[in-house]
C-alpha distance (Angstrom), angle and dihedral (degrees) to the residues before:
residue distance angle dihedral
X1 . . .
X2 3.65 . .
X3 3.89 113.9 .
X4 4.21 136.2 -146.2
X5 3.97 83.5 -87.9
X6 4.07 103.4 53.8
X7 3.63 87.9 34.6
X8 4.28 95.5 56.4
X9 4.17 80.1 38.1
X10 3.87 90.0 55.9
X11 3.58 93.2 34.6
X12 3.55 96.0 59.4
X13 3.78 91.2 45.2
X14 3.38 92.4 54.1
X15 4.11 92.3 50.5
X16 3.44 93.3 39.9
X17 4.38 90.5 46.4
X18 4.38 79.9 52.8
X19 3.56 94.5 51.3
X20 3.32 95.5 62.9
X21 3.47 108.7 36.5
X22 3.68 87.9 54.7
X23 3.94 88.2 45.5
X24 4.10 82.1 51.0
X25 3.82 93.3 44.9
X26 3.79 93.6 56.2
X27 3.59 91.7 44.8
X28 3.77 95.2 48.0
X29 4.20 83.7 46.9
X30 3.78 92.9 50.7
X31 4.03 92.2 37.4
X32 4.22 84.8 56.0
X33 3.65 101.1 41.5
X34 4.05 92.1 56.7
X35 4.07 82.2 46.0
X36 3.56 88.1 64.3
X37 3.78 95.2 50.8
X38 3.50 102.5 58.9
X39 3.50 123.1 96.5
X40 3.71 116.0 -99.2
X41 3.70 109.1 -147.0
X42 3.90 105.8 -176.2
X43 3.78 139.5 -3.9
X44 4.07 91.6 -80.7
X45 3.62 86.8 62.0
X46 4.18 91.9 49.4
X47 3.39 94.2 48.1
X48 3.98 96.3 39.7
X49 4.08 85.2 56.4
X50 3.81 91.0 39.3
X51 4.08 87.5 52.0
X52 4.11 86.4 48.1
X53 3.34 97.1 41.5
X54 4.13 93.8 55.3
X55 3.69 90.4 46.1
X56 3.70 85.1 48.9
X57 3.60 93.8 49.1
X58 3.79 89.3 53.0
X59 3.49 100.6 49.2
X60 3.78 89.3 46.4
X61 3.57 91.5 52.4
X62 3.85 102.6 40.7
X63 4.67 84.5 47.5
X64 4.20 85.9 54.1
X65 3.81 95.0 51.3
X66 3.72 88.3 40.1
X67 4.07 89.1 49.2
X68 3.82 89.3 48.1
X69 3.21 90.9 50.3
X70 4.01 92.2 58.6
X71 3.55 98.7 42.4
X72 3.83 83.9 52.5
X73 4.15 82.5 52.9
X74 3.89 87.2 51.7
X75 3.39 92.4 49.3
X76 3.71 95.0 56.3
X77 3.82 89.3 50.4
X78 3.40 87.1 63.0
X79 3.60 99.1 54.5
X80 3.51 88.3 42.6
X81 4.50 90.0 -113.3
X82 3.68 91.1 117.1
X83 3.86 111.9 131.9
X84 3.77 90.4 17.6
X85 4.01 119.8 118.3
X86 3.49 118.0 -120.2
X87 3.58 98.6 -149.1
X88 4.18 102.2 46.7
X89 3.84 95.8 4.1
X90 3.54 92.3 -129.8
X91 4.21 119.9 144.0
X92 3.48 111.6 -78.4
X93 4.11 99.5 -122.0
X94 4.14 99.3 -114.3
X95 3.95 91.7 -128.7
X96 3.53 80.0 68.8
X97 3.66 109.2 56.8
X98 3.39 90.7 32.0
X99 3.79 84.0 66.1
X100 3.91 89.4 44.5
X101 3.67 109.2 16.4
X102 3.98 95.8 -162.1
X103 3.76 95.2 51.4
X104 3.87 120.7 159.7
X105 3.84 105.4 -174.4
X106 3.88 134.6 37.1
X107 3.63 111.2 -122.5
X108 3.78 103.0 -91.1
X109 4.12 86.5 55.0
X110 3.55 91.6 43.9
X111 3.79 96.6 57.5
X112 4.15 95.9 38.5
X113 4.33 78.9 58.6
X114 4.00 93.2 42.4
X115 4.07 80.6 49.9
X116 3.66 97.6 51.1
């Protein structure tokens, strides 16, 4: 069972992990807007921003599930469920969410989900 230390150490992880994806997100929001008020001058130009803006759109995307995926962690923290699975509500082994802080599943649930 996790105690009042690992849970502050993987709390602030988990606040410090948010504040910068959301620092990156705004960034990344900012960096494409401007992108799309330059003047393109030729096709190289389109399909240079169109290449951007997909790897962009990727990163953005993968950062907002991972984000979700902490406040959800922050969330169980509050209602004292961090470090439990959600599938067999067994303890989380600590190696493992110290690997990925905002894990869901212990390894045994994680790979009957990866499976399925």
């Amino acid at each position: 069972m996790l105690n009042a230390t690992d849970i502050n150490f993987f709390k602030r992880a988990l606040e410090e992990r948010k504040l910068k994806i959301e620092k990156n997100l705004n960034l990344t929001s900012v960096e494409m807007t401007d992108m799309r008020r330059n003047d393109l001058r030729d096709e190289g130009d389109h399909a240079s921003m169109s290449l951007e803006t997909a790897v962009d759109n990727a990163i953005l995307d993968q950062q907002s599930k991972e984000l979700a995926e902490i406040e959800l962690a922050l969330d169980k923290i509050e209602n004292n469920l961090y470090g439990v699975c959600e599938m067999c509500e067994d303890e989380i082994n600590i190696e493992r969410l110290k690997v990925k802080i905002f894990a869901r599943y212990c390894i045994n649930c994680r790979e009957i989900i990866e499976k399925e």
